[in-house]
N, C-alpha and C positions, 0 to 999 in steps of 0.2 A: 424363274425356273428353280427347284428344288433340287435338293440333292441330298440321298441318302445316306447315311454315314453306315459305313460296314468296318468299324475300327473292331479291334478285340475285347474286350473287357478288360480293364486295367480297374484297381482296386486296391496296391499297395504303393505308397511314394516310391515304391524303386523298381516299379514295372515302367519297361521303356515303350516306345510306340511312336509311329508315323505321324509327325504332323504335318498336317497337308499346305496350313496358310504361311509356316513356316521353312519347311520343305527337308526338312531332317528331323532326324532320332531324337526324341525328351524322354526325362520321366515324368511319372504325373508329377511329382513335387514343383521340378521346373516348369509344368503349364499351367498348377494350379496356380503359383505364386507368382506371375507374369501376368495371367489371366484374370488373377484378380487386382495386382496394382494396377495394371493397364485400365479398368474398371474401374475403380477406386478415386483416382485422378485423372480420369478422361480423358487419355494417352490416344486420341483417334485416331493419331500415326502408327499405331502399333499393330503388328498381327492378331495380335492378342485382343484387340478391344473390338465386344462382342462377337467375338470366335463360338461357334456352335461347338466344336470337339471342345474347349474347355468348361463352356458350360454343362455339357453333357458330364465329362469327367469330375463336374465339381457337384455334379447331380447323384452322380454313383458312388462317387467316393465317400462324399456326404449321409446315402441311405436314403435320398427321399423320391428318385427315380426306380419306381419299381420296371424290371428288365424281365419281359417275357421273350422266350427263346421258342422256336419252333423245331418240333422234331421232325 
């Protein structure tokens, strides 16, 4: 089963936001850099390792997920 992510767009390290695997407030700074050591060393205990919202966030953040929005 899939699941849609409907987060807001976050874009600066000190926009905060809901994470769902972890179940409280971050900012991207603390998901990206969780999100990628958890990654990095293969932390599979972690919420973080292979987390959709972080990858998304590190998609955005980054510039290489282009984000269409529908009016």
């Amino acid at each position: 089963m899939r699941f849609t992510c409907t987060q807001p767009l976050v874009q600066v390290p000190s926009d905060t936001f809901h994470c769902r695997a972890r179940r409280k407030m971050l900012t991207l700074n603390r998901c990206l850099n969780d999100y990628l050591e958890a990654n990095a060393i293969r932390q599979r205990r972690s919420a973080c390792f292979r987390c959709m919202l972080g990858r998304k966030n590190r998609e955005v953040y980054a510039g290489t997920l282009e984000i269409v929005e529908m009016d």
